[in-house]
N, C-alpha and C positions, 0 to 999 in steps of 0.2 A: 396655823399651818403645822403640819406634823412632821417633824424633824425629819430630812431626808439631808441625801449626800449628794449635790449638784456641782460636774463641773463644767468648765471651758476648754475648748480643744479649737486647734487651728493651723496655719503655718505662722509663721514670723513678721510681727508687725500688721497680725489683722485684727488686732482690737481687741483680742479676747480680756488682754488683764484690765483696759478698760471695760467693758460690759460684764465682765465679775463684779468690778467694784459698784459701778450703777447697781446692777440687782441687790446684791447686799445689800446699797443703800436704802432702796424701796422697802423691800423686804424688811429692814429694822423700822424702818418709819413705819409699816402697818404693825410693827411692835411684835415680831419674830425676833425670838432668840439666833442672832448667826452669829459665825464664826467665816471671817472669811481669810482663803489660806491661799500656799502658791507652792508647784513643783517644778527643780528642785528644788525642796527647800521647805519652810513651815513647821519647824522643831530645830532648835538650836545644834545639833547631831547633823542633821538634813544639812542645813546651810552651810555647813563647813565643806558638804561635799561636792555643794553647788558651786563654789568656789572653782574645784577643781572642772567642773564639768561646762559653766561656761566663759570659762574664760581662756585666753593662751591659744595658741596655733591649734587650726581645722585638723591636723594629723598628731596632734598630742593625744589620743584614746586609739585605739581600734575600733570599730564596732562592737564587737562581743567584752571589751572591757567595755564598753559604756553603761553595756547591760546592764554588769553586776553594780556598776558605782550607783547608775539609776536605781536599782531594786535596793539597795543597803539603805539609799536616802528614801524612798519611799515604804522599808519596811521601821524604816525612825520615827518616820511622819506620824504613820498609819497608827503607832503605838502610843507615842506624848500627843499627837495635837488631833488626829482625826474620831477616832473609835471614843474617847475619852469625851468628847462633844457631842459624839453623836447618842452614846448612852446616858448621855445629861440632857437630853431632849432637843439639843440644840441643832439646825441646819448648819452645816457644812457647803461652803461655796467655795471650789479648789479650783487657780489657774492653770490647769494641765494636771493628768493624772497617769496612767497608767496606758491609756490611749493612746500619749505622745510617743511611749515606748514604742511600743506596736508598731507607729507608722514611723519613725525618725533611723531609728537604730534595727526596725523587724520587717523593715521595707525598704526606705531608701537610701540608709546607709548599709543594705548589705539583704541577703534574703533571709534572715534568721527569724523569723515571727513564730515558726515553733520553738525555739527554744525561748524567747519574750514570754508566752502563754506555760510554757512547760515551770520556768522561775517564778513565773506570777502567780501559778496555780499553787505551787509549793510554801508561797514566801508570803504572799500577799493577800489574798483569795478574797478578794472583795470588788466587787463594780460599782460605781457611780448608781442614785437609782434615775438621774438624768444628765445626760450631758449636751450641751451646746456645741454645735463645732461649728465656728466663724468660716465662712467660706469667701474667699475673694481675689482678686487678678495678682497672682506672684512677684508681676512685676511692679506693682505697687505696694505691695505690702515689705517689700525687700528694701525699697527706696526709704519708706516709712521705719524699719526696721532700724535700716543702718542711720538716718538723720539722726536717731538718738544719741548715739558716740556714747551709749552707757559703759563702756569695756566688758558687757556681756554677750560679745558677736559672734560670740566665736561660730554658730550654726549658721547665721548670716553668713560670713565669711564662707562659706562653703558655696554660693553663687547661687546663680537665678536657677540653673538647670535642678540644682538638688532640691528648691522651694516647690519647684512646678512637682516632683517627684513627691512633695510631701504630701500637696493640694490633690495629685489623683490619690494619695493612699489614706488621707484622711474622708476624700469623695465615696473610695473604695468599702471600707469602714463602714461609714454612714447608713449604707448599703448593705452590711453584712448585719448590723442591730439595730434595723429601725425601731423597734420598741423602744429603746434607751436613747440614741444617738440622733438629732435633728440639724441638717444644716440649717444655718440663719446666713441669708446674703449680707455679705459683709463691705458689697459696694456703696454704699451710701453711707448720710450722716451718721453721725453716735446716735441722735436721738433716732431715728429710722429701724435702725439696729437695736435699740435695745424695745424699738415697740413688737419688735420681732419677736423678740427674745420672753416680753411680757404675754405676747398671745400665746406661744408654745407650752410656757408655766404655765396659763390659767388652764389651759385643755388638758394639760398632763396632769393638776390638783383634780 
């Protein structure tokens, strides 16, 4: 398999950093070099600002401060753990990327999606060359979300109306780069989901 950059996009509690990690798995078992990552976060720089971003009360950022804390940690990522992988031949499998911006912070926490693309374009300028976006009923995956009690809630905390807000903007999305971006129905088993996940790679290689 020729080193490409694959992530996972979703709302909160739909499985996606499960079916990152299944694929990775497959994917080394046929003896693929991967690297599998997660945003924010994925460079020891990253993660400190992950920190900041989810955890602590729903109205500790604004929106357009989220932006830049997102872009700082994702142009950290991009530099020690992504670009460095992927010019070593190896795939890249990232839990949320640059998409999550777009729809979390450039839709429904606020209407900024040109300024998300105007910072990304400047800062980051790189797209996935496939991503998955787990699609599934917000009121389950919010319930799923919060059962974890990880103290990473904080977008959880922000209730069912803003998850459903996420689910039309990442449906939206989907829609806007079908080339790149395929939902995978996210209502059924792990296994169901990742044979989803497995047919779309083979037609996309």
């Amino acid at each position: 398999m020729t080193a490409r950059f694959i992530t996972f996009e979703g709302i909160d509690g739909s499985g996606k950093s499960t079916q990152s990690k299944r694929l990775a798995a497959v994917l080394k078992a046929q003896g693929t070099d991967v690297i599998l990552t997660r945003e924010p976060g994925g460079s020891p720089g990253a993660e400190e600002i992950r920190r900041l971003l989810v955890e602590g009360d729903p109205d500790r950022w604004s929106p357009e401060t989220e932006i830049l804390l997102f872009t700082a940690a994702r142009r950290d990522h991009l530099e020690k753990t992504i670009l460095p992988a992927l010019e070593a031949g190896k795939t890249v499998i990232c839990d949320r990327f640059a998409d999550s911006t777009r729809v979390y912070q450039g839709t429904a926490r606020g209407d900024l999606r040109q300024t998300v693309d105007q910072l990304h374009d400047l800062m980051i300028a790189r797209e996935p060359d496939l991503t998955f976006i787990i699609d599934m009923d917000p009121e389950i995956a919010l319930a799923r979300g919060l059962a974890r009690a990880s103290g990473e809630d904080r977008f959880e905390d922000l209730g069912l109306a803003f998850q459903k807000d996420l689910r039309a903007g990442f449906q939206t999305l989907a829609a806007q780069a079908p080339e790149r971006c395929h939902l995978i129905d996210g209502n059924h088993g792990p296994d169901a989901v990742a044979e989803q996940v497995r047919t779309v790679l083979n037609a996309a290689l």
